[in-house]
KOLKOLBA-357073 format. One record per residue (C-alpha): x, y, z; residue number from 1. Coordinates in steps of 0.05 Angstrom, whole numbers. Example, Ala and Ser with C-alpha at 12.3 -4.5 7.8 and 13.67 -1.06 7.14 Angstrom:
REM residues 2
<pt c1="246" c2="-90" c3="156" pos="1"/>
<pt c1="273" c2="-21" c3="143" pos="2"/>
This chain:
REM residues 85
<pt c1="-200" c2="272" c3="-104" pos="1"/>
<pt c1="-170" c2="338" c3="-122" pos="2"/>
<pt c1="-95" c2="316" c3="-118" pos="3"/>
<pt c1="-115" c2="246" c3="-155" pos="4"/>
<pt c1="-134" c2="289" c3="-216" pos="5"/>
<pt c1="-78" c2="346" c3="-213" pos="6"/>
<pt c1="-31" c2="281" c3="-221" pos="7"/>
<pt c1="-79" c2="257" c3="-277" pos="8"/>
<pt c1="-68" c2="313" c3="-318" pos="9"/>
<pt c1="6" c2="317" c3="-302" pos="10"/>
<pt c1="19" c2="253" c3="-327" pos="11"/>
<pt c1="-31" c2="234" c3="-377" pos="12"/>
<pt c1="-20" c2="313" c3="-417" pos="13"/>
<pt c1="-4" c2="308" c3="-489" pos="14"/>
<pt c1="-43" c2="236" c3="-495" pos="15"/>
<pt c1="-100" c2="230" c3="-549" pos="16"/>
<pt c1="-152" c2="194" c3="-498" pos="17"/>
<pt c1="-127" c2="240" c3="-439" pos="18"/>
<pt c1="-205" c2="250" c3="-410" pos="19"/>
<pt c1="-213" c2="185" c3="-415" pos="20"/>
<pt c1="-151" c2="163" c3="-381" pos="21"/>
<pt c1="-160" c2="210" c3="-324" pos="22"/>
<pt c1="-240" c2="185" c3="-307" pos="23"/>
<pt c1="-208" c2="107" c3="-308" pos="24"/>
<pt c1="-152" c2="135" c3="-261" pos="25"/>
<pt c1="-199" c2="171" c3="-215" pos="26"/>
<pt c1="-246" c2="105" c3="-216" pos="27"/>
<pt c1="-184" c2="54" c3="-202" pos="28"/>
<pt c1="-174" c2="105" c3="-141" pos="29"/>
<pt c1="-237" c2="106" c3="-115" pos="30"/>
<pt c1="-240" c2="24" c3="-116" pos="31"/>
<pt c1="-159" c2="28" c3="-88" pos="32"/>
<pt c1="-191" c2="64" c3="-25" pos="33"/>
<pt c1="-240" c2="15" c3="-19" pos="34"/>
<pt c1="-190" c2="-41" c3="-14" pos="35"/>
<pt c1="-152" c2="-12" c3="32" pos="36"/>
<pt c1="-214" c2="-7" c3="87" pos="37"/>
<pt c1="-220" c2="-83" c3="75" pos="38"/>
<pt c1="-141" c2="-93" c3="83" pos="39"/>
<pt c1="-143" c2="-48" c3="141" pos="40"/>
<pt c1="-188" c2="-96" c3="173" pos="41"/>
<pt c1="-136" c2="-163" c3="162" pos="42"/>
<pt c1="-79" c2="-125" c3="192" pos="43"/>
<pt c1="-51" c2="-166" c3="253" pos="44"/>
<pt c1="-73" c2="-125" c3="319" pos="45"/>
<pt c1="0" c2="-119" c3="332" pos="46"/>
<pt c1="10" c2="-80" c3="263" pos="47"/>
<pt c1="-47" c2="-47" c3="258" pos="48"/>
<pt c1="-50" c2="-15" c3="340" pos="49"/>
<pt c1="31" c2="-34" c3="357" pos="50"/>
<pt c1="41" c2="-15" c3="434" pos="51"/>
<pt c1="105" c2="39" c3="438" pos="52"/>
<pt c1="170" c2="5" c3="417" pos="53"/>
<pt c1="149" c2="-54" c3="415" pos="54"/>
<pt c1="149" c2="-58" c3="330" pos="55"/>
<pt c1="214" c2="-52" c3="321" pos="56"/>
<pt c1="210" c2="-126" c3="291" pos="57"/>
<pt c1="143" c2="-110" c3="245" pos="58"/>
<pt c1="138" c2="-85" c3="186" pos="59"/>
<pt c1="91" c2="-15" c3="187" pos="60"/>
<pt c1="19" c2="-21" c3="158" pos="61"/>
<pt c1="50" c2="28" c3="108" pos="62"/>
<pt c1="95" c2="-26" c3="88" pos="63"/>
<pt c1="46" c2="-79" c3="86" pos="64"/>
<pt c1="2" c2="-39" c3="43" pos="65"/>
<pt c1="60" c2="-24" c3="-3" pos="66"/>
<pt c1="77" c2="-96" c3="-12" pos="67"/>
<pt c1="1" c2="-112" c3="-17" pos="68"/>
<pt c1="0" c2="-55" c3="-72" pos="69"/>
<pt c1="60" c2="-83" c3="-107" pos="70"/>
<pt c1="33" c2="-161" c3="-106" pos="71"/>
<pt c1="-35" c2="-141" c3="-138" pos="72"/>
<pt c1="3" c2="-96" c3="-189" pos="73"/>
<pt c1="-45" c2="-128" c3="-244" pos="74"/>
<pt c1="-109" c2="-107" c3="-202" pos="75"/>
<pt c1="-67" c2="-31" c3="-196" pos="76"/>
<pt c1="-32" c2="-28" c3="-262" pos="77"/>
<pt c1="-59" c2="34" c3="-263" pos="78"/>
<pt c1="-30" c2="66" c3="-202" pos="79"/>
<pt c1="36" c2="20" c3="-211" pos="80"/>
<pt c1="61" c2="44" c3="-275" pos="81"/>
<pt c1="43" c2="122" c3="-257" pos="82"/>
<pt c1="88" c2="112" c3="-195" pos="83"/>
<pt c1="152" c2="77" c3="-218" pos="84"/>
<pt c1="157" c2="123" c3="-290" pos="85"/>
Protein backbone atom coordinates (compact mmCIF):
# COMPACT_ATOMS: atom_id res chain seq x y z
CA UNK A 1 0.00 0.00 0.00
CA UNK A 2 3.12 1.98 0.64
CA UNK A 3 4.34 2.14 -3.07
CA UNK A 4 0.50 2.81 -4.28
CA UNK A 5 0.70 6.11 -2.26
CA UNK A 6 4.49 7.18 -2.96
CA UNK A 7 3.12 7.11 -6.75
CA UNK A 8 0.02 9.06 -5.46
CA UNK A 9 1.83 11.82 -4.36
CA UNK A 10 4.23 11.77 -7.24
CA UNK A 11 1.73 12.23 -9.61
CA UNK A 12 -1.18 13.92 -8.14
CA UNK A 13 1.57 16.92 -6.35
CA UNK A 14 0.69 20.43 -7.16
CA UNK A 15 -3.29 19.42 -7.61
CA UNK A 16 -5.92 21.42 -5.47
CA UNK A 17 -7.89 18.09 -4.33
CA UNK A 18 -4.52 16.10 -4.05
CA UNK A 19 -5.81 14.19 -0.55
CA UNK A 20 -8.61 13.51 -2.07
CA UNK A 21 -7.24 12.14 -5.22
CA UNK A 22 -4.81 9.97 -3.49
CA UNK A 23 -7.68 8.13 -0.92
CA UNK A 24 -9.85 7.42 -4.45
CA UNK A 25 -6.48 6.05 -5.97
CA UNK A 26 -5.66 3.93 -2.97
CA UNK A 27 -9.50 2.74 -2.93
CA UNK A 28 -9.58 1.92 -6.90
CA UNK A 29 -6.37 -0.22 -5.87
CA UNK A 30 -7.61 -2.00 -3.24
CA UNK A 31 -10.92 -3.01 -5.44
CA UNK A 32 -8.14 -3.60 -8.67
CA UNK A 33 -6.57 -6.41 -6.30
CA UNK A 34 -9.77 -7.77 -5.68
CA UNK A 35 -10.51 -8.29 -9.33
CA UNK A 36 -7.61 -9.75 -10.03
CA UNK A 37 -8.24 -12.84 -7.35
CA UNK A 38 -11.55 -13.31 -9.28
CA UNK A 39 -9.67 -13.15 -12.80
CA UNK A 40 -7.04 -15.33 -11.42
CA UNK A 41 -9.66 -17.89 -10.94
CA UNK A 42 -11.02 -17.76 -14.99
CA UNK A 43 -7.51 -18.21 -16.23
CA UNK A 44 -7.39 -21.37 -18.53
CA UNK A 45 -5.35 -24.17 -16.43
CA UNK A 46 -2.94 -24.06 -19.26
CA UNK A 47 -2.24 -20.21 -18.60
CA UNK A 48 -2.58 -20.04 -15.29
CA UNK A 49 -0.11 -23.55 -14.25
CA UNK A 50 1.62 -23.90 -18.12
CA UNK A 51 3.84 -27.22 -17.97
CA UNK A 52 7.71 -26.13 -19.02
CA UNK A 53 7.83 -25.02 -22.67
CA UNK A 54 4.96 -25.85 -23.50
CA UNK A 55 3.45 -21.88 -23.65
CA UNK A 56 5.32 -20.79 -26.15
CA UNK A 57 1.86 -20.37 -28.11
CA UNK A 58 -0.06 -18.61 -24.89
CA UNK A 59 -0.15 -15.48 -23.99
CA UNK A 60 1.32 -15.05 -20.06
CA UNK A 61 -1.34 -14.36 -17.28
CA UNK A 62 0.63 -11.10 -17.20
CA UNK A 63 -0.58 -10.47 -20.59
CA UNK A 64 -4.00 -11.48 -20.06
CA UNK A 65 -4.32 -9.30 -17.13
CA UNK A 66 -2.85 -6.39 -19.12
CA UNK A 67 -5.35 -6.80 -21.85
CA UNK A 68 -8.12 -7.40 -19.24
CA UNK A 69 -6.81 -4.08 -17.55
CA UNK A 70 -6.80 -2.22 -20.85
CA UNK A 71 -10.56 -3.57 -21.94
CA UNK A 72 -12.11 -2.37 -18.60
CA UNK A 73 -10.13 1.01 -18.87
CA UNK A 74 -13.55 2.75 -17.83
CA UNK A 75 -13.80 0.47 -14.60
CA UNK A 76 -9.64 1.55 -14.15
CA UNK A 77 -9.60 5.01 -15.52
CA UNK A 78 -7.94 5.65 -12.66
CA UNK A 79 -4.95 3.41 -12.92
CA UNK A 80 -5.06 3.82 -16.96
CA UNK A 81 -4.46 7.37 -17.28
CA UNK A 82 -1.62 7.43 -14.33
CA UNK A 83 0.19 4.74 -16.45
CA UNK A 84 0.17 5.92 -20.07
CA UNK A 85 1.01 9.98 -18.99
Amino acid sequence: MAEVEILADHFYKGLQNKDGKKEELICKWNKFKYNLLDLQKELPQEIARPKAGDNLGHKTPTELTLEHLMQMSSTYQTFVHVWLS
